[in-house]
C-alpha positions as YAML, in Angstrom:
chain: A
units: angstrom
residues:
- id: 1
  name: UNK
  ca: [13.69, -3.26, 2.15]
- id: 2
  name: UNK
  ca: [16.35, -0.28, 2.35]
- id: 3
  name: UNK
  ca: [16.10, 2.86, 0.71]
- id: 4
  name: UNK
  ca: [15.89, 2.15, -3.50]
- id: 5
  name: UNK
  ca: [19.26, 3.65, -4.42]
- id: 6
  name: UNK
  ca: [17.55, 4.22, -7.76]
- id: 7
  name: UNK
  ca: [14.26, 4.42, -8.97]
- id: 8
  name: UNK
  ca: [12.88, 2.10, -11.97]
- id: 9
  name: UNK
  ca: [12.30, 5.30, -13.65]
- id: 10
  name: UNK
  ca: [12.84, 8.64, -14.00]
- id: 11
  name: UNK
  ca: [11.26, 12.10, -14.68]
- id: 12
  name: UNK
  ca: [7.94, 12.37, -16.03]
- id: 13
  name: UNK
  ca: [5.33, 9.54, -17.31]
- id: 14
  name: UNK
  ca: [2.46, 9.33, -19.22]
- id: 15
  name: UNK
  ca: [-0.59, 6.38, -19.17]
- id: 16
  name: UNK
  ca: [-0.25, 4.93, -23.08]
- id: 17
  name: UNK
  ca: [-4.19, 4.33, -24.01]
- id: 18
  name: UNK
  ca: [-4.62, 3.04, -27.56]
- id: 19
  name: UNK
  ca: [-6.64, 6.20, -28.41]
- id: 20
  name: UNK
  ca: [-3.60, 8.22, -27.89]
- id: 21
  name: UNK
  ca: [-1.12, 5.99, -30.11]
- id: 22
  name: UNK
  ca: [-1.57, 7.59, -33.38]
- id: 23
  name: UNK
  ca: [-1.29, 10.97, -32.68]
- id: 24
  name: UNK
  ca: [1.51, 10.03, -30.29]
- id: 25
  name: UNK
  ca: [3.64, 8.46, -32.99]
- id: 26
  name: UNK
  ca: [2.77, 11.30, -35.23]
- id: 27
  name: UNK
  ca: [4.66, 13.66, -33.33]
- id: 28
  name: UNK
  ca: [6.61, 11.76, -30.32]
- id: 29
  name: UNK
  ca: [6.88, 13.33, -27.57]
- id: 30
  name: UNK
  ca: [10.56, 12.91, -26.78]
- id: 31
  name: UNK
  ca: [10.44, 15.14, -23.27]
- id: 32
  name: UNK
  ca: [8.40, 12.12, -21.98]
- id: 33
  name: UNK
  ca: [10.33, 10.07, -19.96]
- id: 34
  name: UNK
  ca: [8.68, 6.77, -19.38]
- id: 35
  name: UNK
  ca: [5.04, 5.51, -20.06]
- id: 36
  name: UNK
  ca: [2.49, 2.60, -18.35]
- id: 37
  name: UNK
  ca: [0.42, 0.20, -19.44]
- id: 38
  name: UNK
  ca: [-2.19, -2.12, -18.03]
- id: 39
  name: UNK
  ca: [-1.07, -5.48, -18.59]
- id: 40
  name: UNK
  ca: [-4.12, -7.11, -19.15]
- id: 41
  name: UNK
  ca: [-4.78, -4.83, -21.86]
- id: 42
  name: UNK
  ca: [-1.72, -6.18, -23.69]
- id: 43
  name: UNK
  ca: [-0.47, -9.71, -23.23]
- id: 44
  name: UNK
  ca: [-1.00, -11.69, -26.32]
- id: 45
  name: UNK
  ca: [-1.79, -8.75, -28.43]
- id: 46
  name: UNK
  ca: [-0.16, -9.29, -31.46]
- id: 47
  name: UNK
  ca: [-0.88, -8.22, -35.47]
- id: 48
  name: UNK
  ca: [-0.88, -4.17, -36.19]
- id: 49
  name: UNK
  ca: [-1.63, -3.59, -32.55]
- id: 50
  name: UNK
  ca: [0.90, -5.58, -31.32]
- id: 51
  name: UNK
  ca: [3.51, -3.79, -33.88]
- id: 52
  name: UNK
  ca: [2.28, -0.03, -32.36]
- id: 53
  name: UNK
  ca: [2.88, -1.42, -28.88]
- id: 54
  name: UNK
  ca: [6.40, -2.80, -30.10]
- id: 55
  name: UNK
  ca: [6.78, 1.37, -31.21]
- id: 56
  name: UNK
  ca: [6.77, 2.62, -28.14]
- id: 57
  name: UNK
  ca: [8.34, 0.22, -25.85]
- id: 58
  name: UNK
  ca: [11.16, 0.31, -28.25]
- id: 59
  name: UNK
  ca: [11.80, 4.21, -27.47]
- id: 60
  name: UNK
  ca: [10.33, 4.15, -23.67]
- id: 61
  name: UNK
  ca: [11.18, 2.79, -20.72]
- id: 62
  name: UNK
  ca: [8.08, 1.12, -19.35]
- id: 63
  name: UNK
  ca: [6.33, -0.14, -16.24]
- id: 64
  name: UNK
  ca: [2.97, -1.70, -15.74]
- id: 65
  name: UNK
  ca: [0.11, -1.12, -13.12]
- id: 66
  name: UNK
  ca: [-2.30, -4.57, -12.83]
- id: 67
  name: UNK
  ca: [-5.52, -4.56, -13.05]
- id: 68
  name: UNK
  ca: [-6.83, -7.55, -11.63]
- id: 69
  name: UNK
  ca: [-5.09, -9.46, -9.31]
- id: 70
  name: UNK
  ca: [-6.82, -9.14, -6.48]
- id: 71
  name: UNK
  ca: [-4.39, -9.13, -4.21]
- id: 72
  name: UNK
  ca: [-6.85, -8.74, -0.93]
- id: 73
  name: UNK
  ca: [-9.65, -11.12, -2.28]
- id: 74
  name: UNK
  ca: [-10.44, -14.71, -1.21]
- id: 75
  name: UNK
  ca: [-10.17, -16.34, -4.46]
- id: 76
  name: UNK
  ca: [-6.43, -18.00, -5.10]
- id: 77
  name: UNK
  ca: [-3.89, -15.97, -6.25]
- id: 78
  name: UNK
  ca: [-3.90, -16.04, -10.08]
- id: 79
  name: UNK
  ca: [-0.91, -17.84, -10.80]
- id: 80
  name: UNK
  ca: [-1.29, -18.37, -14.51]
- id: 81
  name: UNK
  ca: [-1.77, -14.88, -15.32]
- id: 82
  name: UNK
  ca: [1.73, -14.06, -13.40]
- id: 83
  name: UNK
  ca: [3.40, -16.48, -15.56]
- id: 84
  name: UNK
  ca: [1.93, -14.99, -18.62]
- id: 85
  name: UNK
  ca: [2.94, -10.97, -17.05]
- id: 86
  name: UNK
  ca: [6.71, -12.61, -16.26]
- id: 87
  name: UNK
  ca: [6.73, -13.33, -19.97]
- id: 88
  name: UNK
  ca: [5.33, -10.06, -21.30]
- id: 89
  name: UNK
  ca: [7.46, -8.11, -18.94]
- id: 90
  name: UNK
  ca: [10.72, -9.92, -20.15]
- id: 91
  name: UNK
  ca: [9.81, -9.44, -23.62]
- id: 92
  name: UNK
  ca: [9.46, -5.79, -23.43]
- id: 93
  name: UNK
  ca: [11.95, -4.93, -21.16]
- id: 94
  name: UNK
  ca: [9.66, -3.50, -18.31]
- id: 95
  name: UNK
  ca: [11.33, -1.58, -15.47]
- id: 96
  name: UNK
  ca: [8.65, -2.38, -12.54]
- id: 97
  name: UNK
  ca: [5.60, -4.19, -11.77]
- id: 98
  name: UNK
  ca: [2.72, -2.49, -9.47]
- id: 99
  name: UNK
  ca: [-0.64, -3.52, -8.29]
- id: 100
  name: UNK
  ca: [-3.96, -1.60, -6.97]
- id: 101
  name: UNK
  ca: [-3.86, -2.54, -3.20]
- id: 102
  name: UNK
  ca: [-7.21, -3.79, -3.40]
- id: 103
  name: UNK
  ca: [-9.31, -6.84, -4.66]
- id: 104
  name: UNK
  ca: [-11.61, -7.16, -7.84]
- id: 105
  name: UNK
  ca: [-13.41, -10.22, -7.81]
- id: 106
  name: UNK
  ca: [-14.33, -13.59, -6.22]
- id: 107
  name: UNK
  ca: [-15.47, -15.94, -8.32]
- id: 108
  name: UNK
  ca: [-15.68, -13.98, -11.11]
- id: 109
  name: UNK
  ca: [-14.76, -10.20, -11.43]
- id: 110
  name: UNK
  ca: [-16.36, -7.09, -10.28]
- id: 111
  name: UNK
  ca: [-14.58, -4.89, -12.32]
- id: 112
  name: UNK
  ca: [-14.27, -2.44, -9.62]
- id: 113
  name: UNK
  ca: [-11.24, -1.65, -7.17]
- id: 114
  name: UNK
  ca: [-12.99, -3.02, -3.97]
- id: 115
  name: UNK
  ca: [-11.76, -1.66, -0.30]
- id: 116
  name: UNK
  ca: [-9.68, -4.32, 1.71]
- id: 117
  name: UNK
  ca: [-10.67, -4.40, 5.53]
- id: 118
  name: UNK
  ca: [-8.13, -2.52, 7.36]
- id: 119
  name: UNK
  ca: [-7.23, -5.39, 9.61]
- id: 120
  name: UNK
  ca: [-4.36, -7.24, 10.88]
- id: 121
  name: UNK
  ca: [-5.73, -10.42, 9.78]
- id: 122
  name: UNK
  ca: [-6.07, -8.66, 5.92]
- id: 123
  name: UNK
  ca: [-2.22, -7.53, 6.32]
- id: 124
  name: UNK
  ca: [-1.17, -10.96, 7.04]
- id: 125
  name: UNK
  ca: [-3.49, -12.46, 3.70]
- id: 126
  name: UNK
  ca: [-2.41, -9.61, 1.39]
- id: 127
  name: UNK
  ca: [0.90, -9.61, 2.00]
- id: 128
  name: UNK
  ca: [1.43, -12.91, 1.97]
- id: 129
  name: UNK
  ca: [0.00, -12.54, -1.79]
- id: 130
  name: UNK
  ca: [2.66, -9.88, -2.82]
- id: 131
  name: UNK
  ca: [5.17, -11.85, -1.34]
- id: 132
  name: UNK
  ca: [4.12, -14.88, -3.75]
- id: 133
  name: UNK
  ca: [3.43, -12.83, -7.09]
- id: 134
  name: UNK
  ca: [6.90, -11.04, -6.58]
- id: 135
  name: UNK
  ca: [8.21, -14.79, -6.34]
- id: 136
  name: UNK
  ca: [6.34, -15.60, -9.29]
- id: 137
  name: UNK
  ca: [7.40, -12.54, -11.29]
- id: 138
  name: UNK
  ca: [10.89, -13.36, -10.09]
- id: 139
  name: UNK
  ca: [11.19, -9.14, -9.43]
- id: 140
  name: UNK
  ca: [10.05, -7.01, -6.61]
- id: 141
  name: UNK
  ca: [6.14, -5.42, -7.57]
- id: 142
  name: UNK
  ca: [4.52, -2.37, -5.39]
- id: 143
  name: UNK
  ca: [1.68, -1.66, -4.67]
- id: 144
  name: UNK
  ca: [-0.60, 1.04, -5.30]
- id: 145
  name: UNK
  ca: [-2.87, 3.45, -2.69]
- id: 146
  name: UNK
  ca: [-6.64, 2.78, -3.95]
- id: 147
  name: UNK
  ca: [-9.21, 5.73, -3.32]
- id: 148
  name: UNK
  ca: [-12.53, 3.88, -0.98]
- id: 149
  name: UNK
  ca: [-15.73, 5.08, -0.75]
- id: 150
  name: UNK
  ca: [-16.17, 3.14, 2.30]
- id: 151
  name: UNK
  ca: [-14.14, 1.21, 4.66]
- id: 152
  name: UNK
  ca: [-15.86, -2.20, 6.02]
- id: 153
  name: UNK
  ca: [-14.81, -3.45, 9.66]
- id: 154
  name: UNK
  ca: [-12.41, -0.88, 9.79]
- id: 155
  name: UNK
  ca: [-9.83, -1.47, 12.78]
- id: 156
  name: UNK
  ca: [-7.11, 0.43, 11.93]
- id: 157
  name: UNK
  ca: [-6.47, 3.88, 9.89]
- id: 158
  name: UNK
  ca: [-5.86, 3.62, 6.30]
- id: 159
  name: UNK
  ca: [-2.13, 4.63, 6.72]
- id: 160
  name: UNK
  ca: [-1.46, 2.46, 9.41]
- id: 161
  name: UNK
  ca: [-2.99, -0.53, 6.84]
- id: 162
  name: UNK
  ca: [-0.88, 0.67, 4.25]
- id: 163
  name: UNK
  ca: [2.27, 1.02, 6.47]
- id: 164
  name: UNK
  ca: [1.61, -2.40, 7.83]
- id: 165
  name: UNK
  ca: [1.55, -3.88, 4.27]
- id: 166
  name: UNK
  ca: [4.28, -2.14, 3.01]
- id: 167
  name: UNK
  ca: [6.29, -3.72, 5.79]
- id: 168
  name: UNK
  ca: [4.97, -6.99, 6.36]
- id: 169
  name: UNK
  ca: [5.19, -7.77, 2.36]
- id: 170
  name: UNK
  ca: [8.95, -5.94, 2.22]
- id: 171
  name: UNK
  ca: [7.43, -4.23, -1.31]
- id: 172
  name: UNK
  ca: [7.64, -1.24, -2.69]
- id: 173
  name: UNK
  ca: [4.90, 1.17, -2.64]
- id: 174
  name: UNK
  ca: [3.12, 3.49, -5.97]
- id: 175
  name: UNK
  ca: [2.08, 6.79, -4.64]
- id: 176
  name: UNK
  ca: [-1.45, 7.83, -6.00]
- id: 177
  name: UNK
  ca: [-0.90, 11.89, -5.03]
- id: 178
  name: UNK
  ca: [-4.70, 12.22, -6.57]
- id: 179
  name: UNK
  ca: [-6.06, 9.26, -3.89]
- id: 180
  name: UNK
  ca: [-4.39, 11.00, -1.29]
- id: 181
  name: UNK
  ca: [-6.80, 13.83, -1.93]
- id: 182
  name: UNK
  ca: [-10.09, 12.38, -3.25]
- id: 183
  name: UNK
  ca: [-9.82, 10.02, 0.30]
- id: 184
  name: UNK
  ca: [-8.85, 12.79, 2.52]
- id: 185
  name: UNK
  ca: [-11.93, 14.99, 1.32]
- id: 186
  name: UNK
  ca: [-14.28, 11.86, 1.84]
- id: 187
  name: UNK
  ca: [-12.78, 10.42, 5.11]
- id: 188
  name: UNK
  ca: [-12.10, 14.09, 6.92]
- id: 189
  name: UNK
  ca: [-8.42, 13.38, 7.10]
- id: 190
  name: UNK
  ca: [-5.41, 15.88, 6.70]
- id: 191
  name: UNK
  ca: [-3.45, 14.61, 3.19]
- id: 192
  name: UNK
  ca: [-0.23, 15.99, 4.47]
- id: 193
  name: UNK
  ca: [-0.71, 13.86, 7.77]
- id: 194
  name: UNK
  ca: [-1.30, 10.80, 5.78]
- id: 195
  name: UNK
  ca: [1.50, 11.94, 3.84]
- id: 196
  name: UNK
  ca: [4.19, 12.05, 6.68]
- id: 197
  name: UNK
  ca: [2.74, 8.54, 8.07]
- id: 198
  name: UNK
  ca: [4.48, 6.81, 5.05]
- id: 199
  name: UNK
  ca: [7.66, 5.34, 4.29]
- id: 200
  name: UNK
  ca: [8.72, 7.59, 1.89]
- id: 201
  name: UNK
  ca: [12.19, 4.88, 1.23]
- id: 202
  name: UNK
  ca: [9.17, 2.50, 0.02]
- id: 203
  name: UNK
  ca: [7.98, 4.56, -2.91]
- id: 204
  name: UNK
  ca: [8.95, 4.08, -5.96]
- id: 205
  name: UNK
  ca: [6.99, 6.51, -8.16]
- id: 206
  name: UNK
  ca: [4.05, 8.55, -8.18]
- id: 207
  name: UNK
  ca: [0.27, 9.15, -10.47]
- id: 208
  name: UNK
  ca: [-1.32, 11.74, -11.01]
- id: 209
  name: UNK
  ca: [-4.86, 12.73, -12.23]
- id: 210
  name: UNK
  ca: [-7.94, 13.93, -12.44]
- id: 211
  name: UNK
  ca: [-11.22, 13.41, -10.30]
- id: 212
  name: UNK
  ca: [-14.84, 14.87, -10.56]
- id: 213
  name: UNK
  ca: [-16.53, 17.02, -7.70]
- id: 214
  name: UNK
  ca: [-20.14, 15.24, -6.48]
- id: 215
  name: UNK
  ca: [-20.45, 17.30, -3.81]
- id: 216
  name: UNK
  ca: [-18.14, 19.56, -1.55]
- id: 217
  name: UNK
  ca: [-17.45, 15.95, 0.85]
- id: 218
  name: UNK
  ca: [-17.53, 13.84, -2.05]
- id: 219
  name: UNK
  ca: [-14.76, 13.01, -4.55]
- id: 220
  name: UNK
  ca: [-14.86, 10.41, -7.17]
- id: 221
  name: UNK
  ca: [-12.07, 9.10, -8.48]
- id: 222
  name: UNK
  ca: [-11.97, 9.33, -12.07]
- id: 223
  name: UNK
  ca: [-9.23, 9.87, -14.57]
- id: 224
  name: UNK
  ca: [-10.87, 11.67, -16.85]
- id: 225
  name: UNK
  ca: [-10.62, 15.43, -16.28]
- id: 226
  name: UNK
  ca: [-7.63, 17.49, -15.83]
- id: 227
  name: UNK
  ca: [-5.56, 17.50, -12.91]
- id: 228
  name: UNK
  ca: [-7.41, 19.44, -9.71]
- id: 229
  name: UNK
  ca: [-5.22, 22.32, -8.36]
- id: 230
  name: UNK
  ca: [-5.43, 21.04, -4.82]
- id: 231
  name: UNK
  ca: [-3.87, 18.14, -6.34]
- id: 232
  name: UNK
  ca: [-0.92, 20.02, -8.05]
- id: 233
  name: UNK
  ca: [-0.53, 21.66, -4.87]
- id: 234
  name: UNK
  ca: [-0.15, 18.23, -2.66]
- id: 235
  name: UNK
  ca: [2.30, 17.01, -5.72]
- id: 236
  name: UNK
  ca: [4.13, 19.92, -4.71]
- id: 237
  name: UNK
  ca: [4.08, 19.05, -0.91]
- id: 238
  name: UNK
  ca: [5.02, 15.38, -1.51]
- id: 239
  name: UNK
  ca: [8.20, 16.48, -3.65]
- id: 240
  name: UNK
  ca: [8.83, 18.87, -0.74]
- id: 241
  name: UNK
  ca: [8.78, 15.65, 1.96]
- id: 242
  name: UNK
  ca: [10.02, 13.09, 0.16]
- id: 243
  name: UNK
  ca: [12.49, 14.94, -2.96]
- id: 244
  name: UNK
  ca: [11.82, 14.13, -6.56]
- id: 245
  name: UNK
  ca: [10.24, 11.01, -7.36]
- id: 246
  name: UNK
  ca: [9.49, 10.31, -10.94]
- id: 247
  name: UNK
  ca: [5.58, 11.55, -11.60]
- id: 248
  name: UNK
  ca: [2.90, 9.71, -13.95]
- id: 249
  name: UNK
  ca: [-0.02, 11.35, -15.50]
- id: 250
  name: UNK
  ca: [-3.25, 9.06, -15.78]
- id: 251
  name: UNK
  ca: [-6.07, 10.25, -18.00]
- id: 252
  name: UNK
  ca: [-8.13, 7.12, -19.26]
- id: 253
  name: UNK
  ca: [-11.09, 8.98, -20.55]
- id: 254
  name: UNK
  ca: [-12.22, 11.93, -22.01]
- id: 255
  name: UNK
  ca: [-8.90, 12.11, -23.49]
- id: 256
  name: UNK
  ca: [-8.09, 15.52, -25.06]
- id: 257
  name: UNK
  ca: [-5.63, 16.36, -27.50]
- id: 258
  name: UNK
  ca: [-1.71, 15.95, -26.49]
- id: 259
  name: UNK
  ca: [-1.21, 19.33, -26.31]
- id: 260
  name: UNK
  ca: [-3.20, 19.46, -23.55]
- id: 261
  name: UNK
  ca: [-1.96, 16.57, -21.81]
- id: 262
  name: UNK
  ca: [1.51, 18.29, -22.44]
- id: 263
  name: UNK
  ca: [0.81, 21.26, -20.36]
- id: 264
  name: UNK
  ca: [-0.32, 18.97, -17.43]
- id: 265
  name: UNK
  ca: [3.29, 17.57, -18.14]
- id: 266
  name: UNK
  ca: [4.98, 20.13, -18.46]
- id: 267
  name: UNK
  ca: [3.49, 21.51, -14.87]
- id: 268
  name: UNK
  ca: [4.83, 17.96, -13.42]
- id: 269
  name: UNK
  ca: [8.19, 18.58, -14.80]
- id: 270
  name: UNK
  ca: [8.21, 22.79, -13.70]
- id: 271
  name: UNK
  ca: [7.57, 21.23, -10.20]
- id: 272
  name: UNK
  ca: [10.14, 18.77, -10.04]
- id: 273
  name: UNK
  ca: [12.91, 21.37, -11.52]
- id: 274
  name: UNK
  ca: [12.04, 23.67, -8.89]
- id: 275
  name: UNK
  ca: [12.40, 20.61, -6.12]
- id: 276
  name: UNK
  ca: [15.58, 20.02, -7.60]
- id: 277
  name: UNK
  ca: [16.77, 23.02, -7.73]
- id: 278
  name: UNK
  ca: [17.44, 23.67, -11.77]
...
């Protein structure tokens, strides 16, 4: 894939969670650039719901970041839900399509983001995968770097997986700035080192968020507490390596007021004016 003359989006991006949608329409926040959306939580909603939904999308540009198709498990690839997504991402005009880089069930789900062996022979089966659901959504998808806990028959470094993927599936990739950390401080890695092992022509946006402290080697992935400074400072780094790549804010609990969501926006957009020099 070359370099993405353009991104799907631009600026700054917030996570639209139904608890937010009434305040939000209140008072719109019109600096906000773009917004995401789970799929799942939205295909086929229809009545009031379906009308607040039609609100926004009407007045933001939109992507959407799956949460369950599994791209690295051994159940077949969920066709019929890609058919239904094609159809809910034509209807509301949706810039790009992005997936966890992980798998969430077998038989049934596990509602979890489970770790994908880094192996060659899991490159080869989850690419594959992307390469069909981008056929299927008749659009290029990317794919998102999941935070682990553990890696299981480990034979190659996560970055070198996720490299591997990247090329082998020709997709684009979602850059989770807050993963970068929360794996770093549980696998004893350097973020910026993992940093300049991607292809930074591959991304094609970025998230943001919050994660909770269980112990000083121990991050858990969260989204639902404010944005870590350690964090800001690697979004700061990764603007500084790769330039200014349109910036997401996840929060998808513990959701405060948007007031203070807007100052974790507003520190998003102060960074990316100073990378760009206005």
């Amino acid at each position: 894939m070359n370099k993405l003359q353009e991104y799907p989006v631009e600026g700054v991006g917030l996570g639209l969670r139904r608890s937010m949608m009434d305040e939000l329409m209140a008072d719109p926040p019109w600096n906000l650039d773009f917004m995401e959306v789970a799929p799942e939580n939205w295909i086929g909603v229809g009545g009031a719901l379906g009308r607040k939904f039609c609100w926004f999308t009407d007045r933001f540009p939109f992507v959407v970041h799956g949460l369950s198709l599994s791209l690295g498990g051994p159940a077949p690839l969920d066709e019929y839900f890609l058919e239904r997504a094609r159809g809910f991402l034509d209807a509301h005009g949706v810039r790009f399509y992005t997936e966890h880089l992980s798998y969430t069930g077998d038989e049934g789900h596990l509602y979890d983001l489970m770790p994908i062996p880094f192996t060659e022979e899991a490159v080869r089966h989850v690419a594959g995968r992307i390469r069909r659901a981008a056929e299927i959504l008749e659009r290029p998808i990317a794919v998102e770097n999941v935070s682990y806990y553990a890696a299981p028959g480990q034979e190659m470094a996560e970055a070198d997986f996720l490299r591997a993927v990247l090329e082998e599936a020709d997709c684009g990739l979602l850059l989770d700035v807050n993963n970068v950390y929360v794996n770093a401080i549980n696998h004893g890695y350097d973020p910026e080192e993992f940093l300049a092992a991607l292809p930074g022509e591959r991304v094609v946006y970025l998230h943001v968020a919050g994660h909770y402290v269980e112990a000083e080697d121990l991050r858990v992935d969260t989204h639902g507490a404010d944005v870590a400074d350690p964090v800001w400072g690697l979004l700061d780094r990764t603007y500084a390596r790769f330039g200014v790549i349109p910036t997401l804010l996840e929060r998808d609990f513990n959701i405060p007021p948007m007031a203070q969501l807007q100052r974790e926006l507003d520190i998003i957009r102060g960074l990316q004016k100073r990378h760009a020099g206005g």
